[in-house]
C-alpha positions in Angstrom: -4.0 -26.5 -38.8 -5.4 -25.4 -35.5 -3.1 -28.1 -34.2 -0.5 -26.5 -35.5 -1.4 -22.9 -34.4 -1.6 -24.5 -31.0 2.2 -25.6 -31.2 3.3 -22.0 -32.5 1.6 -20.6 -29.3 3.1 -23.0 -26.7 7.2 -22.6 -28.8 6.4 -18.8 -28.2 5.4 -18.8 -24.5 8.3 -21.1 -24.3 10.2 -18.7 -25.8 9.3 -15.7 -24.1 9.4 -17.5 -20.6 13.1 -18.5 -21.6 13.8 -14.6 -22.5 12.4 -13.3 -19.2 13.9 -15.8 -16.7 17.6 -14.6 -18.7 16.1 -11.2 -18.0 16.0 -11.5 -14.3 19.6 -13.1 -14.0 20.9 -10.1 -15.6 18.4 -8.0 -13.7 19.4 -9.6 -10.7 23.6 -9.4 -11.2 23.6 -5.8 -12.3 21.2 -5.3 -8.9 24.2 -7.8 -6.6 27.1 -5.6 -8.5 25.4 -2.3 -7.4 24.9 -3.5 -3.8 28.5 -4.7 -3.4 29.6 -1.0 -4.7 27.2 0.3 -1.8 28.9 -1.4 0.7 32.1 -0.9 -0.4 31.8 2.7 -0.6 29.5 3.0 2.9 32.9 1.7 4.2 35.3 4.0 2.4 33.1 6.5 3.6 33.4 5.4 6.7 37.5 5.3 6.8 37.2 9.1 5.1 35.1 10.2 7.9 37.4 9.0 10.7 40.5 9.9 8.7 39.1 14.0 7.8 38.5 13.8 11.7 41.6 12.9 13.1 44.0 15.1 11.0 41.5 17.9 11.2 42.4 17.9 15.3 39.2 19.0 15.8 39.1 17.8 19.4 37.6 14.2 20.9 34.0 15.6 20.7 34.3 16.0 17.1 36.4 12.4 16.8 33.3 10.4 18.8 31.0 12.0 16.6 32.5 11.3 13.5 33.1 7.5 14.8 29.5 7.5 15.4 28.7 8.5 11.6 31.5 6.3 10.2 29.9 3.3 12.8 26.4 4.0 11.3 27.2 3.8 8.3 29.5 0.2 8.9 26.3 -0.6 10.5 24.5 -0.1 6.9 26.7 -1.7 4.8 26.7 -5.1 6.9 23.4 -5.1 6.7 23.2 -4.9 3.1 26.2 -7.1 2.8 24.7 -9.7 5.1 20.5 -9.8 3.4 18.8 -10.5 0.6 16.4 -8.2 -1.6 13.9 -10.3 -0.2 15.1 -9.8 3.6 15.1 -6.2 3.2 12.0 -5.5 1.6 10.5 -7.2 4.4 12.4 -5.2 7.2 11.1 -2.2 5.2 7.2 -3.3 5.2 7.9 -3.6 9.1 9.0 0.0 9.6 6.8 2.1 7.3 3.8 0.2 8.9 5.0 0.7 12.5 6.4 4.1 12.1 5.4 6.0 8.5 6.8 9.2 8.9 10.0 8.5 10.4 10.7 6.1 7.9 9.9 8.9 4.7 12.3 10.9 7.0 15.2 8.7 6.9 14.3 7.3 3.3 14.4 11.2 2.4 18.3 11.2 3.8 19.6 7.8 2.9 19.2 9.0 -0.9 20.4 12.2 -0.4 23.5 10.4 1.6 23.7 7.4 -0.9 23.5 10.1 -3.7 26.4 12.0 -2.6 28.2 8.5 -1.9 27.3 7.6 -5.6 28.1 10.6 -7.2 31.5 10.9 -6.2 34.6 13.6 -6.4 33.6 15.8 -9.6 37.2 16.3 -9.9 37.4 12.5 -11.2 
């Protein structure tokens, strides 16, 4: 009987091991779906930004700028394009240890930025 209980156990862990491995796949496809939006809309923004600048004719001061934001933000989605979860967890480690503040700063504006990006035209 204890045998038997002992069988049960082991078909269960089985079981659940089977369950959570599935679980990460899917955790791990919904996460590669939401990075490839990301980039693709860290590059839209990018066009936008460069676009709204030249047919505002706001002058080349205003046009370098804007290529500087729409080149950052190229910048970001390569990155994300080009590393793993892993990669960039590691990159992130690096920075908060070496600089702490300035990387709450810029964590405080990415997801206001990516937010905004996210979000979309309420219009839609």
């Amino acid at each position: 009987m204890a045998e038997n209980g002992h069988k049960h156990a082991d078909e269960l862990r089985e079981d659940a091991n089977r369950e959570l491995r599935e679980f990460g796949r899917e955790v791990r496809h919904k996460a590669d779906d939401a990075k490839k939006e990301v980039v693709a809309r860290l590059f839209d923004a990018a066009d936008t930004i460069r676009r709204e600048a030249r047919e505002a004719k706001a002058g080349d001061d205003a046009e370098k700028a804007a290529d500087n934001v729409a080149k950052g933000l190229e910048k970001a989605a390569h990155y994300l394009k080009r590393h793993s979860y892993e990669d960039m967890g590691d990159d992130v480690e690096r920075a908060v240890k070496r600089r702490p503040m300035r990387a709450l700063s810029i964590a405080l504006v990415a997801g206001i930025v990516i937010g905004l990006i996210l979000r979309g035209n309420p219009r839609d």
